[in-house]
N, C-alpha and C positions, 0 to 999 in steps of 0.2 A: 525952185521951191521944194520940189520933190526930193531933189540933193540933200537938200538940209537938214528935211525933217529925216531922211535914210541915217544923215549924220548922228542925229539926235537919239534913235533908237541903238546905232552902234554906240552910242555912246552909254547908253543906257543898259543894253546889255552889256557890253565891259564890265560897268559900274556892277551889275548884280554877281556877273562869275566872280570880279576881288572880292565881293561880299561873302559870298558864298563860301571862295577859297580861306578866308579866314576866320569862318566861322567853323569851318571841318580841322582847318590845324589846331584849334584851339580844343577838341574835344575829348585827344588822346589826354590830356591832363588830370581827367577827371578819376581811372581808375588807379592812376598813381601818384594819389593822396598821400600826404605820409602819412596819417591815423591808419590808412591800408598798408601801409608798408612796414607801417611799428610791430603787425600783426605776426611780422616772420619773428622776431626777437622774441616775442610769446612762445613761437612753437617748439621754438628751437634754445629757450630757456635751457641752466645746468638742471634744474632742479627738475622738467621733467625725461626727460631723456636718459640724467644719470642717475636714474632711480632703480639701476639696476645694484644701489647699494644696502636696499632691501630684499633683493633677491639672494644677494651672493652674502646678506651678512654672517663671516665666519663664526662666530658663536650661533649662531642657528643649523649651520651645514654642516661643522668641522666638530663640534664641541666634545672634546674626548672624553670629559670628566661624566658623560653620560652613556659612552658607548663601550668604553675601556676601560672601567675601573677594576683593577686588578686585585683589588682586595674582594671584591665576590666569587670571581674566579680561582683566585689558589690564596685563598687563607691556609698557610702553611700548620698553623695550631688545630685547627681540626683534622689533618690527613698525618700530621707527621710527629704530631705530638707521643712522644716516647712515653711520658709519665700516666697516659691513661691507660693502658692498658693494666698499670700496678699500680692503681689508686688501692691503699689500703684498705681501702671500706668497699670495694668490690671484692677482695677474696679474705680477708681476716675474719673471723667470729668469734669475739671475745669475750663471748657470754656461753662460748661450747663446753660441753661440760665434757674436762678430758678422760672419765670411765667409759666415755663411748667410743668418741670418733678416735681418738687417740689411738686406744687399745686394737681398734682395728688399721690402721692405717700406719702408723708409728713399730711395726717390731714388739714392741708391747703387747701381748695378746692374751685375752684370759685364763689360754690352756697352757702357757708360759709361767705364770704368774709366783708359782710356787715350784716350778722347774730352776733348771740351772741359766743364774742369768748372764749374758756377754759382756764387757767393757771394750770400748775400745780405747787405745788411749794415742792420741799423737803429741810428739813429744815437739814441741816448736820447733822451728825456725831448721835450717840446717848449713853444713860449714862454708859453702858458695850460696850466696844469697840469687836469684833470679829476677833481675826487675823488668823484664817485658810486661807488657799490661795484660790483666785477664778481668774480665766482665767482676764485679762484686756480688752478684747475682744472676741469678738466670733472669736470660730479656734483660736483661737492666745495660743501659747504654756506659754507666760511667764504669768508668774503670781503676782497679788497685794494681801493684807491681806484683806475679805470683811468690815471690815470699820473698823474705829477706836472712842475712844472716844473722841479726838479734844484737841485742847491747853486750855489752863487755861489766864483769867487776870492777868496780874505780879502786877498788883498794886488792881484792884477789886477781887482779887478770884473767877473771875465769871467762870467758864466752858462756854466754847463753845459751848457744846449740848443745854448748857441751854439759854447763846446767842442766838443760832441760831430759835430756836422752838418760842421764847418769841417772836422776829421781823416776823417771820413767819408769825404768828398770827394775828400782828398785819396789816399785808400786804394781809391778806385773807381778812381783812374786810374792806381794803383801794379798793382792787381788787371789790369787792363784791358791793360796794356802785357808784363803776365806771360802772358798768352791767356786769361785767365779771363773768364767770363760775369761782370754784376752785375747785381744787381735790387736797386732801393734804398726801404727802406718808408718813408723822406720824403725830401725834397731842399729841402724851407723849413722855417721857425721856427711858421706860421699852419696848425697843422692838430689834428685832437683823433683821435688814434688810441691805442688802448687798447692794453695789455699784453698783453692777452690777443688782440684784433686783429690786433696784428704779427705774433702769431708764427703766425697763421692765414693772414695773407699769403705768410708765408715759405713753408708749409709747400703754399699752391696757387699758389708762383710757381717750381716745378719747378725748385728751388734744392738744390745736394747738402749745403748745409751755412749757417750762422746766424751772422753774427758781431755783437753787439751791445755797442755804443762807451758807453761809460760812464767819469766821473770820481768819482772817493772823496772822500768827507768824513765826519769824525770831528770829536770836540769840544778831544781832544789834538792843536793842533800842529805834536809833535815827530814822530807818524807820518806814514810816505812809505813809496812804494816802489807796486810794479804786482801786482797779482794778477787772477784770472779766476774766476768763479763755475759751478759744474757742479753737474747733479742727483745725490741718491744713490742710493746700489745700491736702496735699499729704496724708491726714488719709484713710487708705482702707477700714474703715470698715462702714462710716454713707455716704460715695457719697455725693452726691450734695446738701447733708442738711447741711453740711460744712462753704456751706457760706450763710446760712440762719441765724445759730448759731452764725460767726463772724460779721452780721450786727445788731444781737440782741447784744451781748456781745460790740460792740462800742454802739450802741443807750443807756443800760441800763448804761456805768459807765460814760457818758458824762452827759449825763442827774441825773445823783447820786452825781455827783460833783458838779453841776451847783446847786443844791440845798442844799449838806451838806453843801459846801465850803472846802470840804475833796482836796487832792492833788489828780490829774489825773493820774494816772500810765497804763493806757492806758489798750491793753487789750492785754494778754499774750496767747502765740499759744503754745498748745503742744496736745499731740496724747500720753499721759501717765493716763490719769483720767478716770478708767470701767464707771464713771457715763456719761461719754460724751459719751467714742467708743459705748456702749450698747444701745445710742438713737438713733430713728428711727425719730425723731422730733427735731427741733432747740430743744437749749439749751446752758444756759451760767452759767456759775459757779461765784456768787458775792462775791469779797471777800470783805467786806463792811469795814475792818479797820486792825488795829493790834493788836493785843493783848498783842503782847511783848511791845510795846508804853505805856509807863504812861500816856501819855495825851490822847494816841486814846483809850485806854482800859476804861479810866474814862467816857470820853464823851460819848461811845456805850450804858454804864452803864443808859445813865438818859432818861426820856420818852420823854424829848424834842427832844433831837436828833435821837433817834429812828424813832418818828415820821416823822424828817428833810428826813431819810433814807428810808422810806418806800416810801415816797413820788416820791422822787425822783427813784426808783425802777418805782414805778407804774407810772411816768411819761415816761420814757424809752421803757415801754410796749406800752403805748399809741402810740410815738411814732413808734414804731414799727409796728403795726397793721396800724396805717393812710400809712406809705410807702406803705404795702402792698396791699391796697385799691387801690391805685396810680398805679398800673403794669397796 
């Protein structure tokens, strides 16, 4: 009896440890649910881990167009810009009245006035031309060739240089016999003086005034006639000798006509000629005929009319000088 019932409780404990033991296997299950397991693909998402694509985004870190803009840094028109320093309307005054500043500054002086006055006169161009480049102005960046050898007769083969030196001459000694001083920036065809040189000559050979002999050529011709060349109102680099120069350049080609009987072509403005921008003293540029002209090239040719042209040059000066007695 005792057997049995011993049997019966072994059997019964048995029965609880497999109860037991299956109720402990089965419990590791519980923390690896898959809703717990889905939870790594959350952490380890792209979207948060590679959110270092807000960190590193290149236009935030890199963006040149706010660190390196080169156009703040060397704007090359404010530092290098040539044309400002000779804006016209910083050094011209147009409204100067030339009995002042003139007479002081220009050779012109009022204890002169009725003294013996200087001409200078340069005879254009000469018989080897120079075309190396020299500034057109002081400071001024662009540049002209310093001179050249001058147009030719189409009908007399005369050269220009040698036009111009011949009448030259003859107007130093028309100038000469009137009481006036000369100074002459050549007196041969064999020399290499620059545009911008002459008028450097004129201006330290204590001359009151610039006259520069020059003949025309054009590709037309049928044009003739005399004109003279003067700077303008807006030239920055001769001031208020500007319009000293445009009342000699009208007095000389009115008074040139009235005696050649040349056509008046009045008197032409530009701010292109080193021999005008580099004087410090009136000065007009005569251009006394054409040369391209068969008929004006022949006439320049003979000593009557030379003489007709000198004259009337040195009539122009005249007048010129009595205005200026008048202020």
């Amino acid at each position: 009896m005792k057997q049995t019932v011993l049997r019966i409780l072994f059997l019964c404990a048995t029965l609880s440890l497999l109860l037991i033991g299956c109720t402990t296997a089965k419990t590791p299950a519980e923390p690896t649910t898959p809703t717990q397991q889905t939870t790594v693909t959350q952490a380890t998402a792209s979207t948060q881990v590679t959110t270092t694509t807000q960190a590193t985004t290149p236009t935030q870190t890199t963006a040149p167009t706010e660190t390196t803009t080169p156009t703040q840094a060397t704007t090359p028109t404010e530092t290098v810009a040539p044309t400002q320093p000779t804006t016209p309307t910083q050094v011209t005054n147009p409204t100067a009245n030339p009995d002042d500043p003139l007479l002081q500054q220009y050779a012109i002086n009022a204890a002169r006035l009725d003294g013996v006055k200087t001409v200078a006169i340069d005879p254009g161009h000469q018989r080897k031309g120079n075309y190396t480049k020299e500034p057109i102005a002081p400071g001024e960046t662009r540049c002209k060739a310093k001179v050249a050898s001058g147009a030719t007769g189409v009908s007399t083969g005369v050269d220009e240089y040698v036009l111009n030196l011949e009448v030259s001459l003859m107007l130093r000694q028309e100038l000469l016999s009137r009481g006036y001083q000369v100074v002459m920036v050549r007196t041969s065809h064999d020399v290499d003086i620059s545009n911008a040189s002459r008028a450097i000559f004129c201006n330290n050979s204590g001359a009151d005034i610039a006259i520069r002999i020059h003949g025309n050529s054009v590709d037309n011709s049928n044009v003739h006639g005399a004109l003279t060349i003067s700077t303008t109102d807006e030239n920055p680099w001769v001031g208020v000798v500007t319009q000293e120069s445009q009342r000699l350049s009208r007095l000389v080609v009115d008074h040139f006509c009235q005696v050649t009987g040349a056509k008046n072509r009045g008197v032409m403005i530009s701010d292109e000629y080193p021999g005008s921008n580099w004087s410090k003293i009136p000065v007009t540029i005569v251009e006394m005929g054409f040369l391209s002209c068969p008929m004006e090239d022949e006439k320049m040719a003979t000593d009557a009319y030379r003489q007709l042209m000198v004259q009337g040059i040195a009539n122009g000066i005249d007048a010129y000088f009595q205005q200026m007695s008048d202020y």
